[in-house]
N, C-alpha and C positions, 0 to 999 in steps of 0.2 A: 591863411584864411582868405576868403572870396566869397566877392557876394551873387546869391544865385536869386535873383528878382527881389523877393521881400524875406527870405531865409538865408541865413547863415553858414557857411558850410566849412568847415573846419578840416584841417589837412596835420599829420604829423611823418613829420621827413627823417630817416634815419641819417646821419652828420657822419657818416663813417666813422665813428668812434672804436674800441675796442670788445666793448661790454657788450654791444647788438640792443635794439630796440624792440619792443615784441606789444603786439593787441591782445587783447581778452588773455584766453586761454589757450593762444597758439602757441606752439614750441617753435615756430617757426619764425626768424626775424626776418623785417618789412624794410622795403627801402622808401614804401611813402605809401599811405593809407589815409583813406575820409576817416574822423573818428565824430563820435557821437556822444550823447550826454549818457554819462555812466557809463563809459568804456572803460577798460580795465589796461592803463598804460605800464610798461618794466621795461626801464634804461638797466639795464644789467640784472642788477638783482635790487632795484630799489622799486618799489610800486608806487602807482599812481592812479586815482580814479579821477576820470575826465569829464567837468561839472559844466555847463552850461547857461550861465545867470539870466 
């Protein structure tokens, strides 16, 4: 996470794991991506949607 003037901007880094990391709806795994409020995060096969408070 880093701050860009008065906005927030959020980062998620793939940890070289086994499972692979994946955004939305890509079948493709990430080795580091901005994410955003309601992204749709899967460390393998477990999901996560990505909130923003």
């Amino acid at each position: 996470m880093f701050n860009s003037g008065k906005y927030l901007r959020y980062n998620l880094a793939h940890l070289k794991h086994t499972n692979g990391t994946y955004l939305n709806r890509d079948q493709n795994r990430i080795a580091r991506a901005e994410i955003k409020n309601n992204d749709l995060i899967r460390l393998g096969e477990v999901p996560l949607k990505f909130k923003c408070l």
